[in-house]
C-alpha positions as YAML, in Angstrom:
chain: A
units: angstrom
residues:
- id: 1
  name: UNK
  ca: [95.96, 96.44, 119.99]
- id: 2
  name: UNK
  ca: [99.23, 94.92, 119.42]
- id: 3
  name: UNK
  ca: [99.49, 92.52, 121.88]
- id: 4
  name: UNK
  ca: [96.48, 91.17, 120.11]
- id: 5
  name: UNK
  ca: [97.57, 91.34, 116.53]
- id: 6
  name: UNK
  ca: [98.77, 87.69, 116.02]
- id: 7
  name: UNK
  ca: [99.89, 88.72, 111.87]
- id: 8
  name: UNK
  ca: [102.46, 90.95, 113.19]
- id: 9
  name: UNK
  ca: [103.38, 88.98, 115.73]
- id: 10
  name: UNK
  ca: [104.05, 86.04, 113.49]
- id: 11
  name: UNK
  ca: [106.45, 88.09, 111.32]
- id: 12
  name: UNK
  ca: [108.26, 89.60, 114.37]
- id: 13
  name: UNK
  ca: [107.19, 93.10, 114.06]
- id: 14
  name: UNK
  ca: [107.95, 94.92, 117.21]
- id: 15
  name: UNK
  ca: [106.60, 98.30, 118.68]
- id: 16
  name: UNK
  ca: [109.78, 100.81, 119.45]
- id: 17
  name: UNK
  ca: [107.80, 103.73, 120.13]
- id: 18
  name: UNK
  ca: [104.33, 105.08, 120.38]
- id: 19
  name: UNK
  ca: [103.08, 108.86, 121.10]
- id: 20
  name: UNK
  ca: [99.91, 110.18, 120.14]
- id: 21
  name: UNK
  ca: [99.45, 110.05, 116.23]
- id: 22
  name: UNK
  ca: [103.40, 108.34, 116.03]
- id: 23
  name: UNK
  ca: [104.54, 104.74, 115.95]
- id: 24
  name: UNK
  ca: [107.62, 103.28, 115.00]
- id: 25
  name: UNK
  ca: [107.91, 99.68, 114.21]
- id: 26
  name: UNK
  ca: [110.52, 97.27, 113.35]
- id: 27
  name: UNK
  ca: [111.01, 93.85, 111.35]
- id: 28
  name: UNK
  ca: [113.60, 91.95, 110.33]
- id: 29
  name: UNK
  ca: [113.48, 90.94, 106.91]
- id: 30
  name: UNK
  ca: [114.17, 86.56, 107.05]
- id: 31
  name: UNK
  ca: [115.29, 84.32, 104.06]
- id: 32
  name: UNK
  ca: [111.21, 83.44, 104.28]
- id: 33
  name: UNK
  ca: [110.07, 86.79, 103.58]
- id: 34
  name: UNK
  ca: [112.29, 87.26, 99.83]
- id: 35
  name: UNK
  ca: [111.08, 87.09, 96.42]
- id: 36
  name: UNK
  ca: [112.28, 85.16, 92.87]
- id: 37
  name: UNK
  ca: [114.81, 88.09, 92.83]
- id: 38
  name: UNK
  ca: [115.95, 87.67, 96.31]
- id: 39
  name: UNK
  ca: [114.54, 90.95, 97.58]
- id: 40
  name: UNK
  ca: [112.15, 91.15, 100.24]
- id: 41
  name: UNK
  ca: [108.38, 90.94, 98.50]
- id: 42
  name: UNK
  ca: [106.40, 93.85, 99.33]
- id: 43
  name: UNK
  ca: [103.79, 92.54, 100.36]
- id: 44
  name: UNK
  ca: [106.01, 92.46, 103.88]
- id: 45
  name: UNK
  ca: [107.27, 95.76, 103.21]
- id: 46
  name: UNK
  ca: [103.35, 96.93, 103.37]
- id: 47
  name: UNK
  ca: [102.16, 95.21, 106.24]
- id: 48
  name: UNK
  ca: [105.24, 96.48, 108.59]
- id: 49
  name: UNK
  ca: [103.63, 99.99, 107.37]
- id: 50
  name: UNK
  ca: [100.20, 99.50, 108.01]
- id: 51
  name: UNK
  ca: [101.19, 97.89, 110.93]
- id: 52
  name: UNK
  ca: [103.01, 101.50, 112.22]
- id: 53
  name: UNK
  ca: [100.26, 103.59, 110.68]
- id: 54
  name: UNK
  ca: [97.60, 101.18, 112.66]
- id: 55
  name: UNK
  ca: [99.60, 102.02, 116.00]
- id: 56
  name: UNK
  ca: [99.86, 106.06, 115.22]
- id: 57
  name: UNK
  ca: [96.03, 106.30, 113.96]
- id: 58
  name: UNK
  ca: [94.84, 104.09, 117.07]
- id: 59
  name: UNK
  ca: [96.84, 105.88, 119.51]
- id: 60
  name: UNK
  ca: [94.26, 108.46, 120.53]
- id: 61
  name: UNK
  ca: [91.97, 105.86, 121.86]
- id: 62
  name: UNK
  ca: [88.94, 105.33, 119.49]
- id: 63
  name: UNK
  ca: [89.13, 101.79, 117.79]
- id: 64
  name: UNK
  ca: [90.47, 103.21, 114.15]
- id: 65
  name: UNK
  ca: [91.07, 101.20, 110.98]
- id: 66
  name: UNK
  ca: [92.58, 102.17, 107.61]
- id: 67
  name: UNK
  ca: [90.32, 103.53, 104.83]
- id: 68
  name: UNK
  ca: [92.90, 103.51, 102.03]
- id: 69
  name: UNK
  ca: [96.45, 103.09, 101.38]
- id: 70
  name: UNK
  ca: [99.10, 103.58, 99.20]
- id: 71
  name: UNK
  ca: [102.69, 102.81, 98.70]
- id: 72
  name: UNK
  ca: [105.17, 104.13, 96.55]
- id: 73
  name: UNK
  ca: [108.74, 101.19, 96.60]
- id: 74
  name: UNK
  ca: [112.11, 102.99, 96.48]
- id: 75
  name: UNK
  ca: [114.79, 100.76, 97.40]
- id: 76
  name: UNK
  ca: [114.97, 97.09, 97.61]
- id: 77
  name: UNK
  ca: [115.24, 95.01, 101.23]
- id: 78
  name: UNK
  ca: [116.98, 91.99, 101.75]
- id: 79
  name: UNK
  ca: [116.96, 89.16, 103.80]
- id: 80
  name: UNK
  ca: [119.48, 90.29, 107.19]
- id: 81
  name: UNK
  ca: [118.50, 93.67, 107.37]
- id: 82
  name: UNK
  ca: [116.03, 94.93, 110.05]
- id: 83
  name: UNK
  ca: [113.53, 97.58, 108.42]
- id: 84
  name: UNK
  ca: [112.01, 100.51, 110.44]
- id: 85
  name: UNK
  ca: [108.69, 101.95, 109.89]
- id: 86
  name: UNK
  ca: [108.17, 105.31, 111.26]
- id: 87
  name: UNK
  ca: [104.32, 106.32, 111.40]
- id: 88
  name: UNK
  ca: [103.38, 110.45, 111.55]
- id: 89
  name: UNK
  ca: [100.09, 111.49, 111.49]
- id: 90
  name: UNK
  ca: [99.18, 114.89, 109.21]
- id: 91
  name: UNK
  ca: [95.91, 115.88, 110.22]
- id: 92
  name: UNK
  ca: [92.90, 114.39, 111.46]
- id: 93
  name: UNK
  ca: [88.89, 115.78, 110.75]
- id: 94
  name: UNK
  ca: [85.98, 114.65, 112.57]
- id: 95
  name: UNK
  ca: [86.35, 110.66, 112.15]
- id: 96
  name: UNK
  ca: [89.03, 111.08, 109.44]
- id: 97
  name: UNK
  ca: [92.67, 111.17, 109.37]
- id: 98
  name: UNK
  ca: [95.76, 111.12, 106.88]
- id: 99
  name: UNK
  ca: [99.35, 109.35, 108.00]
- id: 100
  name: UNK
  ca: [102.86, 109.34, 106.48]
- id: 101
  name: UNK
  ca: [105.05, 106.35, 106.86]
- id: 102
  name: UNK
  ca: [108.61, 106.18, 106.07]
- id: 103
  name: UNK
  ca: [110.51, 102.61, 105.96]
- id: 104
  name: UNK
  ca: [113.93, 102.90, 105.95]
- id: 105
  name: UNK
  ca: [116.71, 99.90, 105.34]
- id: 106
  name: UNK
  ca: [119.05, 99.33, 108.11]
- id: 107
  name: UNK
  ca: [121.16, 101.71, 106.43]
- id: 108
  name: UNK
  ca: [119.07, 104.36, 106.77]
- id: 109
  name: UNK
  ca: [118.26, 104.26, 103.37]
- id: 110
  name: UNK
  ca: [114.55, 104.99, 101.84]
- id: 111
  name: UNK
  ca: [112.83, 101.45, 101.29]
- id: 112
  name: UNK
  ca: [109.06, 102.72, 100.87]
- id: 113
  name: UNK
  ca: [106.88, 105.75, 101.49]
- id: 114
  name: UNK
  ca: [103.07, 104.72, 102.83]
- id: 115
  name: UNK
  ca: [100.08, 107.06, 103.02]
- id: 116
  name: UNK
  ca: [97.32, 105.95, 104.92]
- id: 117
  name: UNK
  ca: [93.62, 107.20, 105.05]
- id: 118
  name: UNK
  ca: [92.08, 106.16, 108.88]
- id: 119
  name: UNK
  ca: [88.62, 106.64, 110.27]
- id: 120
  name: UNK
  ca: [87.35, 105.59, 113.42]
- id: 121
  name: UNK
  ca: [84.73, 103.53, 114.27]
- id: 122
  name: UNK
  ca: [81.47, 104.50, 115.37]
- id: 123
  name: UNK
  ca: [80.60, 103.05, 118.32]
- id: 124
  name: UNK
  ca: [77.51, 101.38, 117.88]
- id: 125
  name: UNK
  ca: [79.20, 99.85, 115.06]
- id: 126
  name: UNK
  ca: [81.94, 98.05, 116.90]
...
């Protein structure tokens, strides 16, 4: 799926790790991706975690896409720092599933917390 995924790609978002229902992803925030108040807009702060929650909720095989999200901001990024989104899934029923993704700053710090809703794909529907 990633090798594929030519918006991620474009940003630099890179796959660290993937186990069934976990993915970890990094980014590196760039002077490109920074709002009017010189934080990084996040709008790139989402995608990095849908990105991770795409790789944990499509790592048991069927193709799986997100039904929902949410994101709650906690700490500003800024241009120079390399983020790290780290995708856990927290249950999954029949075609459904729920995932939790962190993004910490390259301090460690809290940047955002991302639930995501998945379901998978019939497959006559693909």
């Amino acid at each position: 799926m990633m090798a594929a995924d030519v918006a991620s790609a474009a940003l630099g978002i890179e796959l660290a790790e993937l186990a069934p229902g976990q993915a970890v992803c990094t980014m590196a925030v760039t002077e490109r991706m920074v709002n009017g108040h010189a934080i990084c807009h996040g709008g790139y702060v989402f995608l990095l975690a849908d990105t991770a929650f795409a790789c944990a909720c499509n790592s048991h095989g069927p193709v799986t896409v997100a039904a929902g999200a949410e994101i709650s901001f906690v700490s500003p990024a800024r241009a120079g720092e390399t983020l790290t989104a780290t995708a856990l899934e927290r249950t999954r029923f029949g075609r459904n599933g729920i995932y939790d993704v962190t993004v910490r700053g390259g301090d460690g710090r809290v940047v955002a917390e991302f639930r995501g809703r998945s379901r998978a794909l019939e497959e006559e529907s693909r």
